[in-house]
C-alpha positions in Angstrom: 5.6 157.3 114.0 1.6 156.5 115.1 2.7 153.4 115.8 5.2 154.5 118.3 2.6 157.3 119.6 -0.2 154.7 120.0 2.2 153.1 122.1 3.3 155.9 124.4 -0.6 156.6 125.1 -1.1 153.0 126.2 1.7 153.2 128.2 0.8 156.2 130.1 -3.1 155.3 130.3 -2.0 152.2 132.5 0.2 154.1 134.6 -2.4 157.0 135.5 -5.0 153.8 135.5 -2.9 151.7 138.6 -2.5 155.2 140.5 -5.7 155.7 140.2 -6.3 152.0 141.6 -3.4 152.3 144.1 -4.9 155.5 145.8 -8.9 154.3 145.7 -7.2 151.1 148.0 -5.3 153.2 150.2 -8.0 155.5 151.2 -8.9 153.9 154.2 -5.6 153.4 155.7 -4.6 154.7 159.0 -1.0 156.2 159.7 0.0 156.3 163.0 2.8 159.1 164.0 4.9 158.3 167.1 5.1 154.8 168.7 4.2 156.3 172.1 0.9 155.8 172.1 0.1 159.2 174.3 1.1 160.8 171.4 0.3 158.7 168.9 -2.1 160.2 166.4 -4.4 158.5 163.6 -4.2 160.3 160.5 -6.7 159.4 157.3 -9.3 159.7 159.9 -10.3 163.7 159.5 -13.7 165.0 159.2 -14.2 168.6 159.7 -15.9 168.4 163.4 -12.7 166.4 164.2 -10.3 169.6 163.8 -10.1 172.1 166.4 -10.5 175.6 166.0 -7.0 175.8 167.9 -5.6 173.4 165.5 -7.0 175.9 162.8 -5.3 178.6 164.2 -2.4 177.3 164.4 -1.9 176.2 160.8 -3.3 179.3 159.6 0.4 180.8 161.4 2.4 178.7 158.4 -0.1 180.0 156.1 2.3 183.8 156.4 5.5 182.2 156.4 7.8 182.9 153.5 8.1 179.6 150.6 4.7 178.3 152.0 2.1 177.3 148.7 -0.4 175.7 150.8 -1.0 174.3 154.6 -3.3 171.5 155.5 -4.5 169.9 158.4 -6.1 166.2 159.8 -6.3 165.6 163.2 -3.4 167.0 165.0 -1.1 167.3 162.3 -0.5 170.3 160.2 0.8 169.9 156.7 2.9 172.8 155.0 3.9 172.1 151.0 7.3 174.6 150.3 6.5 176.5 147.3 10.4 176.2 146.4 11.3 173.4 143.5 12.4 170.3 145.4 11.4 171.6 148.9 8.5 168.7 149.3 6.3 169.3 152.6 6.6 169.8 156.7 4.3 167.5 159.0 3.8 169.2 162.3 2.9 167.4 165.2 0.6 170.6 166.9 0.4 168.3 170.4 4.2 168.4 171.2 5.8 171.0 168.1 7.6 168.0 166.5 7.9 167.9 162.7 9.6 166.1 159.8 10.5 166.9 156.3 9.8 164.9 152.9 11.8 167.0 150.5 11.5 165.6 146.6 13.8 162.9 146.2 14.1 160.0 143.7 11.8 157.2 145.3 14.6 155.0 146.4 15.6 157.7 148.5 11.9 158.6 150.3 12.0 157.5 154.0 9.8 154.7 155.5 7.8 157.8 157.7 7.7 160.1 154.2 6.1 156.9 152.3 3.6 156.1 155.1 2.3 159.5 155.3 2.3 160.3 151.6 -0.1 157.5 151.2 -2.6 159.4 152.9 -5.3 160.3 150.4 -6.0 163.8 149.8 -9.2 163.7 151.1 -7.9 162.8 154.5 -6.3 166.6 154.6 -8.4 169.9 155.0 -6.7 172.8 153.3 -6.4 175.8 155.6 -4.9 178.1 152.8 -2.8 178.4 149.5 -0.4 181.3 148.3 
């Protein structure tokens, strides 16, 4: 019974040890939302000068909406997490109002733009609010 115990604990120490690994490497990678490169956006680049008070505003608006746990921003995109089980998160476009979802799904299922974008580190996003 230790033995198998001991076991377990190893186990899970190197999984949270290589995500911890895997995010410290991904920190500085850019995502880039939209191919047109008018609208094309860099995201993993925020600091708080480079968020408009507009921008603010305007995810402060999801902030109110019913199943919203918390709302984000970095650069031009807002971020809302569902508070419902399985309802993932919304990335907003603010420039041109276009979104996509990333609902919780088993990882084989998890689209190429919902794995670029989730590989942004948390530091990257500013929270606005949480409910």
């Amino acid at each position: 019974m230790i033995k198998k115990l001991i076991i377990f604990i190893v186990v899970v120490l190197i999984i949270w040890l290589s995500a911890v690994y895997y995010n410290n490497k991904n920190k500085s990678e850019e995502i880039i939302i939209n191919e047109n490169s008018e609208q094309s956006e860099k995201i993993g680049t925020t600091t708080p000068e480079n968020i408009s008070d507009a921008l603010r505003q305007k995810a402060q608006t999801y902030c109110d909406k019913e199943n919203t746990a918390s709302v984000y921003v970095s650069t031009s995109t807002i971020k809302v997490v569902g508070s419902l089980l399985g309802a993932g998160t919304t990335y907003i476009n603010a420039n041109d109002n276009t979104m996509f979802s990333c609902p919780v799904v088993a990882p084989n299922y998890v689209t190429q733009e919902c794995k670029d974008i989730m590989n942004i580190s948390e530091q990257s996003w500013q929270k606005i609010c949480e409910n």
